[in-house]
C-alpha positions as CSV (number, residue, x, y, z in Angstrom):
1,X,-61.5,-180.0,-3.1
2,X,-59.5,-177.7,-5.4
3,X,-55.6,-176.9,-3.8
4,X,-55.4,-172.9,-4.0
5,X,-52.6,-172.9,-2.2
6,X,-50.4,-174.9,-4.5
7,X,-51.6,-173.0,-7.4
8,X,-50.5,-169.8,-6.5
9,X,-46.6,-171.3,-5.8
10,X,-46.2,-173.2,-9.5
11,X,-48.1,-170.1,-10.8
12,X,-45.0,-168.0,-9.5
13,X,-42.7,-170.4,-10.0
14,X,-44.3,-170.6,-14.2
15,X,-43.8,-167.1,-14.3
16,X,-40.4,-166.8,-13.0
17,X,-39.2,-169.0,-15.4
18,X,-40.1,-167.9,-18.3
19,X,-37.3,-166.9,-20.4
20,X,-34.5,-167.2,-17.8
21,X,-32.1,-169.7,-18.0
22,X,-30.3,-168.5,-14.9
23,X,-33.6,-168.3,-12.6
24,X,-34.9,-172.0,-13.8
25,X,-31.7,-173.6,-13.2
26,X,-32.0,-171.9,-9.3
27,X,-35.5,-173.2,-9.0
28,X,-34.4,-176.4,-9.4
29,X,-31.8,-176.1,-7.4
30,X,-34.1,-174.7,-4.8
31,X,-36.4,-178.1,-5.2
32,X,-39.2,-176.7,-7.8
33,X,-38.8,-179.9,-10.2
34,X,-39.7,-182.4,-7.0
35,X,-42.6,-179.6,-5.8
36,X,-44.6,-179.3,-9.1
37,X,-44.2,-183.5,-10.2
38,X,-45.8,-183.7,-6.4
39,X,-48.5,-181.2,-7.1
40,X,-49.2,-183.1,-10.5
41,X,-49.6,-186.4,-8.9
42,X,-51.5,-185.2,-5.9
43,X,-53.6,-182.8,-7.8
44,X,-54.2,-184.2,-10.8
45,X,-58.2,-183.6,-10.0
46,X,-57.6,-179.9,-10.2
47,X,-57.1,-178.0,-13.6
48,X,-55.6,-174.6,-11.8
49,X,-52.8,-176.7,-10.0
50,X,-52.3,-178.9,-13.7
51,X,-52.3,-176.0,-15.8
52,X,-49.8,-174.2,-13.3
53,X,-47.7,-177.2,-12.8
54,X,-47.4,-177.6,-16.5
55,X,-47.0,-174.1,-17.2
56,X,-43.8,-173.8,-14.9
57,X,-42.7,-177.5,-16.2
58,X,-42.8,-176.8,-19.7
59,X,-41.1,-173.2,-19.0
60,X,-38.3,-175.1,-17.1
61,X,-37.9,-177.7,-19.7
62,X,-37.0,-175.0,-23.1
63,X,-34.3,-175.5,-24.6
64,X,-32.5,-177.6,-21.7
65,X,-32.1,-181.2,-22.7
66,X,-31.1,-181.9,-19.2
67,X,-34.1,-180.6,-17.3
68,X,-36.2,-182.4,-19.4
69,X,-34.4,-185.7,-18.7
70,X,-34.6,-184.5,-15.3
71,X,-38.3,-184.4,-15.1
72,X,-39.2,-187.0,-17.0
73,X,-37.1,-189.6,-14.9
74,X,-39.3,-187.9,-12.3
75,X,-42.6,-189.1,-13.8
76,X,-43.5,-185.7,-16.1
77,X,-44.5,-188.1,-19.1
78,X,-47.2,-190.3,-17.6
79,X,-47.9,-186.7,-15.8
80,X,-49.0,-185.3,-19.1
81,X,-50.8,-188.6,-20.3
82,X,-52.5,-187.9,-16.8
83,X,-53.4,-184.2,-17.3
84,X,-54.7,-184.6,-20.9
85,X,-56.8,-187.6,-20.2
86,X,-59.0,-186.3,-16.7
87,X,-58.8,-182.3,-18.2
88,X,-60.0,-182.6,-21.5
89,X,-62.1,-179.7,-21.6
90,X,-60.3,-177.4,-19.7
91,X,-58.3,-175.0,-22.3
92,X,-55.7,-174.3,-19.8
93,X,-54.4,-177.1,-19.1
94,X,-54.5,-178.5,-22.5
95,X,-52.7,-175.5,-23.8
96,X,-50.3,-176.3,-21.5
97,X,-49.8,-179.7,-21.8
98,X,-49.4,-179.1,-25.5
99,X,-46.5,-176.5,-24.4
100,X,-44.8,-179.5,-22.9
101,X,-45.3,-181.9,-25.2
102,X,-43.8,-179.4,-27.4
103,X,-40.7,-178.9,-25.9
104,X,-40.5,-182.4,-24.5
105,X,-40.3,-183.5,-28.4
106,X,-38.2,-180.6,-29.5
107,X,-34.6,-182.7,-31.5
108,X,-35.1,-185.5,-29.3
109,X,-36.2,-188.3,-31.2
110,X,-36.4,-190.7,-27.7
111,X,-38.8,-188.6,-26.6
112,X,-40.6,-188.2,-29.5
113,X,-41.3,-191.9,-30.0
114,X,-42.5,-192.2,-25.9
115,X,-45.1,-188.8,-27.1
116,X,-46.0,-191.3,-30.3
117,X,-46.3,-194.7,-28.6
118,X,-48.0,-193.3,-25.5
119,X,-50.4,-191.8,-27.6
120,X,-49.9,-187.7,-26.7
121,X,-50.0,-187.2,-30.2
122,X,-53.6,-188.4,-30.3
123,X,-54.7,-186.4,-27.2
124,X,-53.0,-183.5,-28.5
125,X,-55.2,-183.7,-32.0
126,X,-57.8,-184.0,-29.6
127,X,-57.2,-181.3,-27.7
128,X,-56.8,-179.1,-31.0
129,X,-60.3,-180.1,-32.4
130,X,-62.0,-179.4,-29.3
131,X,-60.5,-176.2,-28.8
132,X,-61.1,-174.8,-32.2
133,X,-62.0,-171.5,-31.7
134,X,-58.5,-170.9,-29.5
135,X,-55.2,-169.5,-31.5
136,X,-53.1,-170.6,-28.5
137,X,-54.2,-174.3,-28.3
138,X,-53.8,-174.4,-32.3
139,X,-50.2,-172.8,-32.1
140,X,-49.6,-175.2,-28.9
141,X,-50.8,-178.3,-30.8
142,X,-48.8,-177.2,-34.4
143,X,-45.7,-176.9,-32.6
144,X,-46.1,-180.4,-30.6
């Protein structure tokens, strides 16, 4: 069983942060962090609500050292590790996952050694060779 519902909410929530610091900062006051590390966790079977969750995670995350604190005291690390390991060939969510890895490793050299040791890097050169033929996983995976 696939959760539609949850998909369409972190799609929305993706979307409306993008770009905007002033609307992320209100979705997290509003609760969106808690919501999408829930749906990651609870839906970690189904790519739509991964690719969404990460979508709207990695959006929240640019640029915005303490979001991504935020979320990773929250679980958003083993999240990914989670998401990259049962969705390997579902594009979506790897592209996405790559966007957060990305951003997650962005002048932080703390995360950076938890992508390295946990072995993201790995799944990310992973991701990139079997998705060859996709311009947005290899920009995604260049840029982790």
């Amino acid at each position: 069983f696939c959760a539609f519902c949850p998909q369409w909410g972190l799609m929305a929530a993706g979307l409306l942060s993008n770009g905007s610091e002033h609307r992320s900062g209100r979705l997290l006051e509003l609760g969106v962090g808690e919501a999408l590390m829930a749906a990651l966790r609870r839906h970690s079977d189904c790519p739509g609500v991964q690719q969404w969750a990460l979508s709207a995670a990695g959006n929240l995350i640019c640029n915005n050292e303490g979001r991504a604190e935020e979320l990773m005291a929250q679980g958003l690390g083993e999240a990914l590790l989670t998401a990259f390991t049962l969705n390997p060939v579902h594009f979506g969510v790897q592209e996405q996952a790559m966007k957060v890895a990305g951003n997650l490793a962005y002048e932080n050299e703390v995360r950076t050694g938890f992508l390295v040791s946990s072995g993201v890097v790995d799944l990310v050169a992973g991701a990139m060779r079997r998705h060859l033929a996709r311009r947005g996983g290899q920009f995604r995976g260049c840029i982790a």
